[in-house]
C-alpha positions in Angstrom: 91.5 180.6 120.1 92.1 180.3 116.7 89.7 177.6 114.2 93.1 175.4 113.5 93.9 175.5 117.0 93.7 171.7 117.1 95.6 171.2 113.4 98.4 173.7 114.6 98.6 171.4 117.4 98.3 168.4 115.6 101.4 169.7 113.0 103.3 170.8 115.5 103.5 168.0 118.2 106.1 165.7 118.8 103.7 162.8 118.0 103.8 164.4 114.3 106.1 162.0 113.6 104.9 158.8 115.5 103.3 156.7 112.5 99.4 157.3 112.0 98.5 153.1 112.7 100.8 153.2 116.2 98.1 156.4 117.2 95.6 154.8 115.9 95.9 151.6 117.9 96.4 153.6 121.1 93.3 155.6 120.5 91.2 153.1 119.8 92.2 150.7 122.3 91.4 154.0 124.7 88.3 154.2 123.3 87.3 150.1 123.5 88.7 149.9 127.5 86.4 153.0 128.1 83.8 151.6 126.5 83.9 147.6 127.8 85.7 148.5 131.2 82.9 149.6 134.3 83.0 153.1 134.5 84.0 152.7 137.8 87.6 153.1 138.0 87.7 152.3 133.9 86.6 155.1 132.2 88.1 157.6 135.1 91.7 155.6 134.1 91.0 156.3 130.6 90.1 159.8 130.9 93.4 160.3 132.9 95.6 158.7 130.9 93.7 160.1 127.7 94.5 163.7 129.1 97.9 162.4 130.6 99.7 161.5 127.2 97.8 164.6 125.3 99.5 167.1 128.5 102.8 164.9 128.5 104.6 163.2 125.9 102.0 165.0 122.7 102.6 168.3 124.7 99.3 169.5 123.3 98.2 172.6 124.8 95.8 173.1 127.6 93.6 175.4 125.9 93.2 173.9 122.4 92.7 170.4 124.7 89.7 172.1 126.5 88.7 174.2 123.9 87.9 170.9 122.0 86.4 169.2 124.8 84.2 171.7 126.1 81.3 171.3 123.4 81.2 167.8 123.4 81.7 167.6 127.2 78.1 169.9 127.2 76.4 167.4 124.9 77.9 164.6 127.5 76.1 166.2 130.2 72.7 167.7 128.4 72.3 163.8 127.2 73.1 162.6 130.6 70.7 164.5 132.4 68.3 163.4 129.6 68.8 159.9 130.9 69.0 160.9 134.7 65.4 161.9 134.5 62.0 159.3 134.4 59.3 160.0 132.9 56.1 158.4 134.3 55.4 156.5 137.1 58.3 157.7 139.6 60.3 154.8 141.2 59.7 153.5 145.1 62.1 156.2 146.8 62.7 159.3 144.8 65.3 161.5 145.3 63.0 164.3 143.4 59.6 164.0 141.6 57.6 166.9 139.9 54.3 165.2 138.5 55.6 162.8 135.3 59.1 163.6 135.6 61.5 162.3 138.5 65.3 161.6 139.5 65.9 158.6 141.5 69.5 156.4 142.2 69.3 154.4 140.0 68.7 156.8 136.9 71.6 158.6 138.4 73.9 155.8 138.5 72.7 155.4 135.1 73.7 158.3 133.6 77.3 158.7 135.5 77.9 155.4 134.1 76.7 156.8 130.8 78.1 159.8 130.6 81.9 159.0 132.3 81.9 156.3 129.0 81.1 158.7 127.2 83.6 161.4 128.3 86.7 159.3 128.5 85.8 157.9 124.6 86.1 161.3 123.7 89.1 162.4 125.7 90.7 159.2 123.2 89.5 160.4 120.4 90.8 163.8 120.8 94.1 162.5 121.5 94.0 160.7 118.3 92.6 164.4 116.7 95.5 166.2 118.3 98.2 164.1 117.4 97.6 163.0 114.1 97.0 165.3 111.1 93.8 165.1 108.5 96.4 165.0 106.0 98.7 162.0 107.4 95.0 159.9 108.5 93.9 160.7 104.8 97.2 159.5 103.1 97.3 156.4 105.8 94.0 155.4 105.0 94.7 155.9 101.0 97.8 153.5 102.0 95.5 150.8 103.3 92.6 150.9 100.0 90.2 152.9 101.3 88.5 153.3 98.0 88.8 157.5 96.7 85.6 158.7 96.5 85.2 158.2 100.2 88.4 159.6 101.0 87.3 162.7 98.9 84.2 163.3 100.7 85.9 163.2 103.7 88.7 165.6 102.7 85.9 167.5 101.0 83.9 167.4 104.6 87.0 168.6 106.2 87.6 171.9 104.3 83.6 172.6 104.4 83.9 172.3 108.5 86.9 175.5 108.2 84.8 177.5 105.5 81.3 177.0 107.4 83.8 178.0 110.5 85.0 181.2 108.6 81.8 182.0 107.3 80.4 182.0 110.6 83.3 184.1 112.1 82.7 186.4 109.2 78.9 187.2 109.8 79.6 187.2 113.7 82.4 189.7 113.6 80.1 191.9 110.8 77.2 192.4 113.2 
């Protein structure tokens, strides 16, 4: 998998041509019903029809879909567990306790609420990042004021992710 897997994708796509504010307004409307709706069938709707319009109509790849997904996807889950777990006094019926720490149902319920939020919110936002261009969300926000010198550090931002990518790459492959 190449580093401009997801721009490839994002140049290449039908949805290239789809205006940057129609995107926009799907994505984040994706990203508010996962957030507001109950997890419970909510964010599993979101999530499928996040991953159903990237697969269908944007005809994004599979692999640069779940190449992008799979890091934050592990954060999802590390911070999830993270919640799952109690620390200190153990609740009335635990499901597993080992002195402070302890997992119980409702700190599991917890986190699966937590966590499928959390996953479907990014599934919309890499729809949005494989359909749209940094280039055509740069020029759209230019369009709309954003003042320069923040659009500059975020195109700035932007090339420094692909040269610390390349850097990395470089001193990986050299060892």
């Amino acid at each position: 998998m190449r580093i401009t897997a997801l721009d490839d994708a994002a140049w290449a796509g039908p949805w290239r041509r789809i205006r940057v504010g129609e995107k926009l307004l799907l994505c984040l409307g994706l990203l508010l019903t996962a957030l507001a709706a109950p997890a419970w069938p909510g964010s599993a709707l979101v999530a499928a029809a996040a991953v159903g319009l990237a697969l269908g109509p944007a005809r994004i790849p599979v692999r640069a879909l779940a190449t992008a997904f799979a890091p934050p996807a592990a954060f999802i889950l590390v911070g999830g567990a993270s919640i799952a777990l109690r620390v200190g006094e153990p609740a009335a019926d635990p499901w597993w306790a080992w002195g402070p720490l302890s997992l119980d149902a409702a700190s599991a319920a917890r986190a699966a609420d937590v966590s499928a939020h959390a996953l479907a919110g990014t599934l919309a936002l890499l729809l949005l990042a494989t359909t749209t261009p940094m280039v055509d969300l740069l020029t759209w926000l230019h369009r709309l004021r954003v003042p320069g010198p923040l659009l500059e550090v975020a195109s700035l931002t932007y090339r420094l992710l692909f040269v610390l990518l390349e850097t990395a790459l470089g001193v990986r492959d050299a060892s």
